[in-house]
C-alpha positions in Angstrom: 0.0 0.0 0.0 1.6 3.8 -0.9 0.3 6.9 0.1 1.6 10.4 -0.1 3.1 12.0 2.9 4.5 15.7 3.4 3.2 19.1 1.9 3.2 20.0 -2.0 6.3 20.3 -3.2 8.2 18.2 0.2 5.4 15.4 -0.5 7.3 11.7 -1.0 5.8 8.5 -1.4 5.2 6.2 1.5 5.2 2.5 0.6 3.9 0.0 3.6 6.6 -2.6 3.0 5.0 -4.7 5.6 2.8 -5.3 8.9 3.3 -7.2 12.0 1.5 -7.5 15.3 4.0 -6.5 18.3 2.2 -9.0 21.4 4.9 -7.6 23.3 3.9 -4.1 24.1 2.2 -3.0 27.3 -1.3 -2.9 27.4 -2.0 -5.3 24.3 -0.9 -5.9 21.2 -0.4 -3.1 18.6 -0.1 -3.3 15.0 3.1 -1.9 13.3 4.4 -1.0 9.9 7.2 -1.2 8.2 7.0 1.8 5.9 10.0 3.1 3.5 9.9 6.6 1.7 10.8 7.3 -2.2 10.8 11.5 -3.4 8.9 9.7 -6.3 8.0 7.2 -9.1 11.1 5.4 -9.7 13.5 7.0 -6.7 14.9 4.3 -4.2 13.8 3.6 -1.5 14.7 5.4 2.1 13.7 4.2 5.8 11.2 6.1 7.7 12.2 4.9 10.9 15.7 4.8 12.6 15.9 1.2 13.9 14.8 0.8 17.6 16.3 -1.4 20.7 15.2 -4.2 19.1 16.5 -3.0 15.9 13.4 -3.1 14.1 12.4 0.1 12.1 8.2 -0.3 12.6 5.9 2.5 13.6 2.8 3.6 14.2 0.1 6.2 13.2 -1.0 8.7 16.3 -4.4 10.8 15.7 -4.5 14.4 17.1 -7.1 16.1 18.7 -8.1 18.0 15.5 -8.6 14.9 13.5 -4.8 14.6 11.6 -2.2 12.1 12.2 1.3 11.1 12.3 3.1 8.8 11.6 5.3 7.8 15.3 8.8 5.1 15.4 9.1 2.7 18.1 12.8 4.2 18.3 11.3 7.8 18.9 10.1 9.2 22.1 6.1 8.8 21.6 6.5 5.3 19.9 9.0 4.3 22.7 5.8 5.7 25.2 3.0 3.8 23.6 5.1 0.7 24.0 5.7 1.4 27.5 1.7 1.3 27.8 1.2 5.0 27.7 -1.2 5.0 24.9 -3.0 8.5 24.3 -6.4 7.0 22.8 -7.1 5.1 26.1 -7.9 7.8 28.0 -10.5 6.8 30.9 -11.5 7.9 34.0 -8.8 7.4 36.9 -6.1 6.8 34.4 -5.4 10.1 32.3 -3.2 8.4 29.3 -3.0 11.2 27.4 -1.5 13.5 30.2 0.8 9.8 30.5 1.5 9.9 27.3 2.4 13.8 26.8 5.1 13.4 30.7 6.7 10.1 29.1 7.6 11.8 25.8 9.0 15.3 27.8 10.7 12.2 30.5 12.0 10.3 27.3 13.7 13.1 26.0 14.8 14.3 29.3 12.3 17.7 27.9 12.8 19.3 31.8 11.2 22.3 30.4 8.0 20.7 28.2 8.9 23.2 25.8 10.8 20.8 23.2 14.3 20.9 23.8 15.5 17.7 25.3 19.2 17.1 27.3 19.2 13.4 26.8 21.3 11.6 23.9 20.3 8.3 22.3 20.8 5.3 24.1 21.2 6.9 27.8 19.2 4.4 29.9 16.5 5.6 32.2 13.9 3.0 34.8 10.2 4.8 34.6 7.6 4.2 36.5 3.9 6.4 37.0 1.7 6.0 40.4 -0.8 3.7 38.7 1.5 0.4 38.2 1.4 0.5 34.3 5.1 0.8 34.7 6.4 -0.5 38.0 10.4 0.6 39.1 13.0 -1.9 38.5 16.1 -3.3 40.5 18.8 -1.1 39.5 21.0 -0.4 42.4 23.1 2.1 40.1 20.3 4.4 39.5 19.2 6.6 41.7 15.5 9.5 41.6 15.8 11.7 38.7 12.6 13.6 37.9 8.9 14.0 38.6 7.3 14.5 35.6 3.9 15.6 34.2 2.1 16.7 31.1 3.7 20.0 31.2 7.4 18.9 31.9 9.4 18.5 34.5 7.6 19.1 38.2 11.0 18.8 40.2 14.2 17.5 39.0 16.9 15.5 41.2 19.7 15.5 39.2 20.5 16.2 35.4 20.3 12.9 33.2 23.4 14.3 31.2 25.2 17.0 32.8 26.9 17.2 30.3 24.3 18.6 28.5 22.6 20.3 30.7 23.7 21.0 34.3 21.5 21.7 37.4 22.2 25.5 37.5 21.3 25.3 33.7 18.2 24.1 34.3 17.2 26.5 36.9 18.0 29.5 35.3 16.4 28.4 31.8 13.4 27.1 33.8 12.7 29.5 36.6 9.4 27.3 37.5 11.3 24.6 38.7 13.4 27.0 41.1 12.9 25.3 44.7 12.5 22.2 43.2 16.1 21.0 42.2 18.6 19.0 43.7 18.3 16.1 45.7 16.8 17.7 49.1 14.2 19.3 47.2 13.3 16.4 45.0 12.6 13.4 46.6 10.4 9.8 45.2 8.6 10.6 48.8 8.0 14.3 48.2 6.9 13.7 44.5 4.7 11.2 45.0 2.4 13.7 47.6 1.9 16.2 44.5 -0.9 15.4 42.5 0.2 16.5 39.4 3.3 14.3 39.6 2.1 11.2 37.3 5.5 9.5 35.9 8.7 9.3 37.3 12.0 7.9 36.4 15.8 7.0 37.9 19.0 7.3 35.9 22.6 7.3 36.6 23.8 9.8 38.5 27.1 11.8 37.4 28.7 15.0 39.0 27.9 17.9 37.1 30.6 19.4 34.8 
């Protein structure tokens, strides 16, 4: 099956190359695609999708509110969300996916801010978990409390996933919301988990700022 994908002039050809069920994924299965792109009739072919941890280059289409879609990778940040069970089209009451789904990708990309610039790179390893046991912490005894996290961002933040990147001080004076909520005396599991609008959280190893 092709279809067209992009704006006039940008538009390529999109080719479902194939289809598979992923019984894996939390929550129940989900159907993914295999889809490769070609800037038209006779071009070769490309790869949508960067290969994810499995190595598998499969995704997904995600509805909006307004009635589009896109097109989401299992190795992006809202493919990698859905599989974790945060799917944004089973929203019910006393379990708010969509607000789930929206922390998991800011949390994923390590988004502190919610305003689409993450401090994360590819690969860096994170434990997530939310306060209604979709996701449940693991046993890593080399990760300690990172982040709160909720539809907006960040809602206090430990330590820095890459400090590299993006330091403590950094985030505090590019984020002056989460002022009195850094470090990790004003950042506890304990203290998140008494804020209601603290729905996801997440552990990662710790290393000394820059």
């Amino acid at each position: 099956m092709a279809f067209a994908l992009g704006e006039n002039r940008d538009r390529q050809l999109a080719t479902i190359e194939s289809v598979e069920a992923d019984s894996s994924a939390v929550g129940g299965p989900l159907t993914l695609y295999h889809v490769t792109l070609r800037a038209g009739p006779g071009a070769p072919p490309s790869e949508l999708c960067l290969p994810d941890a499995q190595g598998r280059r499969l995704g997904l289409p995600l509805s909006g509110r307004d009635g589009s879609f896109r097109f989401v990778c299992t190795s992006g940040a809202a493919g990698k969300c859905i599989l974790l069970g945060y799917r944004p089209w089973d929203d019910r009451p006393g379990l708010p996916m969509r607000d789930l789904h929206g922390a998991c990708v800011h949390m994923i990309r390590a988004d502190y801010g919610g305003d689409d610039r993450p401090a994360t790179r590819d690969g860096t390893q994170i434990d997530a978990f939310d306060r209604f046991g979709i996701q449940v912490p693991a046993d890593l005894p080399t990760m300690s409390f990172e982040a709160a996290w909720g539809p907006a961002g960040a809602i206090c933040v430990a330590h820095p996933r890459r400090p590299e990147i993006m330091t403590l001080a950094a985030i505090g004076e590019r984020y002056p919301r989460l002022l009195g909520a850094l470090g990790p005396g004003a950042c506890t599991l304990e203290a998140a988990r008494r804020i209601d609008g603290a729905i996801l959280f997440n552990r990662s190893r710790e290393a000394p700022d820059p």
